[in-house]
C-alpha atoms as one frame of an Amber mdcrd trajectory, in Angstrom:
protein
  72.367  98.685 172.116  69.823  96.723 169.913  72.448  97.324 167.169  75.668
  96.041 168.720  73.383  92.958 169.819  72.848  92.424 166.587  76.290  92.683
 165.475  77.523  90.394 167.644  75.175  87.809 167.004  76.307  88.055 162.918
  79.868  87.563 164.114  79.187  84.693 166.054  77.463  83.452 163.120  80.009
  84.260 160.749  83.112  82.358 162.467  80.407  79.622 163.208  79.737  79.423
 159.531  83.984  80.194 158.219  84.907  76.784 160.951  82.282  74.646 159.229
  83.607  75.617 155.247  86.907  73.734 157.020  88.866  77.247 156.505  92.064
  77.131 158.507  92.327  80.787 159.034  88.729  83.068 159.489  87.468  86.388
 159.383  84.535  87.849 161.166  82.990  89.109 157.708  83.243  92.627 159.214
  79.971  92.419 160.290  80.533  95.425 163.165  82.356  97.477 160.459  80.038
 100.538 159.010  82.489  99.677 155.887  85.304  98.752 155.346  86.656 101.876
 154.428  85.249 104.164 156.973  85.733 102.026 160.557  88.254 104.097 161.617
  86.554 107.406 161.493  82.465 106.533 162.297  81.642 109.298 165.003  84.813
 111.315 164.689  84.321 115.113 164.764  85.831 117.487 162.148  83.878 115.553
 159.288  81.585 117.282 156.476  80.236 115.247 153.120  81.070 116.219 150.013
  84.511 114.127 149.849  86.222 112.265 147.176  83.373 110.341 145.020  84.176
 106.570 143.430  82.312 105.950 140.509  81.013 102.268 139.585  80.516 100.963
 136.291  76.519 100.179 136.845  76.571 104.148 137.601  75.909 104.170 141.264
  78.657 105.706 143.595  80.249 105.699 146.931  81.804 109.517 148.396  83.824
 109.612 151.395  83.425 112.364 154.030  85.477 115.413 153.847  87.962 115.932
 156.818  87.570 119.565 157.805  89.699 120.101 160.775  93.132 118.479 162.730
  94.971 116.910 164.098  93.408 113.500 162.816  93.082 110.728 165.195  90.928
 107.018 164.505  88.131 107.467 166.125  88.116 103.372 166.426  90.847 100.472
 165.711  90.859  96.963 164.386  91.626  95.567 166.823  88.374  95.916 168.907
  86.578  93.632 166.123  89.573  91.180 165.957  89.119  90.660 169.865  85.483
  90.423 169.416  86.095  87.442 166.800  88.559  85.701 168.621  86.453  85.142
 171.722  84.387  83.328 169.630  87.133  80.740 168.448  90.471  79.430 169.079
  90.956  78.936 165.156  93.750  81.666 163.732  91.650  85.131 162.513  93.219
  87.363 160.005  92.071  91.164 160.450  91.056  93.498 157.565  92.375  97.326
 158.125  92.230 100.395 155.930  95.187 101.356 154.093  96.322 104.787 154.993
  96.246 105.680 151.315  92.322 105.427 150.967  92.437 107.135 154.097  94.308
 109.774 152.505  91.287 111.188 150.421  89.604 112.812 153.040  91.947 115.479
 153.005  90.778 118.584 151.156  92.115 119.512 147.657  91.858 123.512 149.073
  93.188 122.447 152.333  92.856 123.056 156.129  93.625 126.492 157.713  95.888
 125.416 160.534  96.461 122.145 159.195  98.712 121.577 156.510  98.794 118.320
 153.933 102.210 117.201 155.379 100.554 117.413 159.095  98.553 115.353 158.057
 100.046 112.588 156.484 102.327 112.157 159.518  99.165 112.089 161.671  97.960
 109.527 159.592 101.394 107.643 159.410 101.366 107.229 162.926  98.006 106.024
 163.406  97.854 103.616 160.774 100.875 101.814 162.058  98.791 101.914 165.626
  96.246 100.408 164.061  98.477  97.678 162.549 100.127  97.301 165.689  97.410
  96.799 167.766  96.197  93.854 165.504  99.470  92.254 165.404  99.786  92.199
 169.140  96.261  91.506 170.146  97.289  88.213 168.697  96.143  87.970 164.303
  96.924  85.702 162.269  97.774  88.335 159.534  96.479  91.840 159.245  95.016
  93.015 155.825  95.439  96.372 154.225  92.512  97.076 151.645  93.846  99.538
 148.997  91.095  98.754 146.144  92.343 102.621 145.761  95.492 101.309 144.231
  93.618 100.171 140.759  91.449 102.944 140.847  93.732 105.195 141.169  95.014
 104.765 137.462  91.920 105.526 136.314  91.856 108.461 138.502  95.985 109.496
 137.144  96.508 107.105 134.010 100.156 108.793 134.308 100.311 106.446 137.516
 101.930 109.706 139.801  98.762 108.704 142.240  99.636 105.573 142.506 103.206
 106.015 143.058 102.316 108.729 145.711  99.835 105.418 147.427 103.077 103.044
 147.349 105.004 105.664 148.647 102.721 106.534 151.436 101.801 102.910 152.723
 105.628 101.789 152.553 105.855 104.207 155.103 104.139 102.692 157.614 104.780
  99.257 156.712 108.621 100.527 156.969 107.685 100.708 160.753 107.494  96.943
 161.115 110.340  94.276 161.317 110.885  91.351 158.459 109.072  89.131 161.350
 106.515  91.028 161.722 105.448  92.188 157.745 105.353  88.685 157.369 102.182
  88.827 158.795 101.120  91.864 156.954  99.673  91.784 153.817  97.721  93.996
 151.098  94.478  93.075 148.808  93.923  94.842 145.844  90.733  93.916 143.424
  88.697  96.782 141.181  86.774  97.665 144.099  83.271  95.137 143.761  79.767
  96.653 145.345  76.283  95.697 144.615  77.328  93.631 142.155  79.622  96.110
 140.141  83.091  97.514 140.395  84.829 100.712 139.881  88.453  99.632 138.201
  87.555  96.170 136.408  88.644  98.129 132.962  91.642  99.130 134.404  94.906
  97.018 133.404  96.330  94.864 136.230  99.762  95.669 133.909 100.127  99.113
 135.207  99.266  97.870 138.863 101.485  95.133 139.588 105.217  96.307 139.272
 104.021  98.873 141.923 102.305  96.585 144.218 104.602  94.574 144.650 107.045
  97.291 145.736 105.022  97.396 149.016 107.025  96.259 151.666 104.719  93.055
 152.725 104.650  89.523 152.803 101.167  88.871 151.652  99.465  89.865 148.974
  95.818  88.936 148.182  95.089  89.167 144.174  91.542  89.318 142.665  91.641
  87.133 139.840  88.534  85.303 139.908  86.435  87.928 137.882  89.178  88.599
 135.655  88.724  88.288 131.907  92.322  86.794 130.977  92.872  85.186 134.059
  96.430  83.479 132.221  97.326  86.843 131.149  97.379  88.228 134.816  99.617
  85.037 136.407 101.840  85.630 133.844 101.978  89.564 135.335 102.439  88.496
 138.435 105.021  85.420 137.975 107.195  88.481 136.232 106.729  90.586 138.988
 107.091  88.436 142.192 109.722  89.219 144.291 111.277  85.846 146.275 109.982
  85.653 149.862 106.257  86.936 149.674 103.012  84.726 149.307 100.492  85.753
 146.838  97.339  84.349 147.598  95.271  84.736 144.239  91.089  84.857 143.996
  89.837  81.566 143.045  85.741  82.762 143.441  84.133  85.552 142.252  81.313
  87.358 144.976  79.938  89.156 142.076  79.138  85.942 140.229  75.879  84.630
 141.443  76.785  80.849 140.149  78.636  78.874 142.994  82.198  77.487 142.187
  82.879  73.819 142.088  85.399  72.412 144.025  87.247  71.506 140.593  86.508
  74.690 139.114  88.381  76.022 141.942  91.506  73.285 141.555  91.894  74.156
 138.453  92.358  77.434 138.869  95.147  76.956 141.493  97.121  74.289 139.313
  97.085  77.398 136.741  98.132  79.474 139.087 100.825  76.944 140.176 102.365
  77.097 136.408 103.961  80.931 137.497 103.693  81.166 140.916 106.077  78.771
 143.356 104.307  76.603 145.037 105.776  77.654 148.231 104.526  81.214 147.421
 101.026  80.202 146.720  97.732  80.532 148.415  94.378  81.305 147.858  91.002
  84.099 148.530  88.245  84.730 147.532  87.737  88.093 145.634  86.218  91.310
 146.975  82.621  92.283 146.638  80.300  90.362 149.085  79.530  93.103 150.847
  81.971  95.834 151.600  79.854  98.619 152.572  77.103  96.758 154.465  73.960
  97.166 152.495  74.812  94.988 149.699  72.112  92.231 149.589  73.000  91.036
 146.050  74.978  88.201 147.125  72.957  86.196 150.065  75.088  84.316 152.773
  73.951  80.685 151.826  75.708  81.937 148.763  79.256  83.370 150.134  79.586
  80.290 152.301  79.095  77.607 149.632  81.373  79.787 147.904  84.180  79.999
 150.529  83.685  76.097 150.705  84.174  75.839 147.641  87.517  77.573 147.790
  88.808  75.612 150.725  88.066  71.968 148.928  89.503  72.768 145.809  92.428
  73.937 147.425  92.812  70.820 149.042  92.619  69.394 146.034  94.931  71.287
 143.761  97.325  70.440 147.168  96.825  66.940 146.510  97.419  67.080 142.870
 100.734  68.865 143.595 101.624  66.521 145.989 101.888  68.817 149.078
């Protein structure tokens, strides 16, 4: 009870905080979340450890549980933390959910007596669209699918069979949903940043892109920010934009302790603006504040100045475009 308490409080905090950076649309920082990652399946039975391990570049790791038994059900939805955050304001909130190809790992490489692969899948088909679903209806802005798995998983299958078997997997559920409504849908991919690291950073956006953007959304949200060649990876994803989706590209970097100035952050949106249409534009801030909850590397004085920083400077790049 102390816990929940607690969580609450942080998300009360949080949209407190997002309304006074001026950010049209908020989040509630998944503060309630155990992770991103794992929210649907925190106190579900037929778990064991010893599941699919991601390697960072600073050495430490992250492993996933190992799903042992069927038929697999979420043991929680989105939704419940997007109702949370919108009693809290009557600004637009975009939810974050799990992309059923992460989700996809916990299956055993030996298998499940009883419980075959393709079982499976379907099972988890159907309840990622429910947990899309719910979002959508409960009233968000947009719902997010996190598949940071998508970059890693060239590193994982350099022949990029994983990745295609990812695309193919999440365009099945996102085939569930009218134009109307995957209009509000939308995918994030970045190299996966924790405690001040990241797992896919040396992997090339090149071999990512042409497949992303063959998932049937209208949103996509870019890391770009912590990129090396941040030209070279526009000029990737001018090439491979399809008309009618918005990109919204990372114009701060979590993992970067130095706070972005407003015109750091114009800038990088008028660059931006020389491959992407303006009417296909936005803007986010890349991953890594704190995506599995005990990352203290990056304090919240920090991500706030940051996300204000993101929100002026997009005003301003607006204004130097004339919009």
């Amino acid at each position: 009870m102390e816990l929940a308490a607690r969580q609450a409080e942080a998300v009360a905090d949080t949209i407190t905080h997002l309304e006074g950076t001026g950010s049209p649309v908020l989040v509630d920082g998944e503060q309630s979340k155990p992770s991103f990652a794992t929210y649907p399946i925190a106190g579900l039975a037929g778990l064991s450890p010893g599941g699919a391990v991601i390697p960072f570049a600073d050495g430490h790791t992250r492993q996933l549980p190992c799903l042992t038994s069927g038929p697999f059900r979420y043991a929680t939805r989105a939704e419940r933390y997007l109702r949370q955050a919108r009693g809290h304001t009557g600004l637009p909130v975009k939810q974050a959910v799990i992309a059923p190809s992460a989700l996809s790992l916990l299956y055993p490489a030996d298998g499940i007596d009883g419980y075959p692969r393709k079982a499976f899948l379907d099972d988890l088909v159907d309840e990622a669209e429910a947990d899309i679903r719910g979002c959508l209806e409960a009233g968000a802005h947009a719902v997010q699918l996190d598949f940071t798995e998508g970059r890693l998983s060239l590193k994982l299958d350099p022949s990029g069979g994983l990745l295609d078997d990812f695309v193919e997997l999440n365009n099945r559920v996102l085939e569930r949903f009218g134009q109307e409504e995957r209009a509000r849908i939308g995918v994030h991919t970045c190299p996966g940043g924790d405690l001040d690291s990241t797992h896919s950073l040396d992997v090339d956006y090149a071999g990512l892109l042409p497949a992303l953007f063959r998932l049937r959304a209208g949103n996509f949200y870019v890391q770009l920010a912590g990129e090396p060649d941040q030209e070279r990876v526009l000029s990737l994803i001018g090439d491979a934009l399809r008309p009618g989706v918005r990109v919204f590209v990372g114009v701060t970097d979590p993992i970067d302790p130095r706070v972005e100035t407003a015109e750091q952050v114009r800038d990088r949106v008028l660059a931006a603006a020389r491959h992407i249409p303006v009417d296909q534009l936005g803007t986010c801030d890349d991953c890594g504040f704190s995506p599995f909850a005990d990352d203290t590397s990056t304090s919240r004085e920090t991500a706030f100045a940051k996300i204000t920083a993101r929100v002026r400077g997009t005003a301003l790049a607006a204004q130097a475009l004339g919009l």
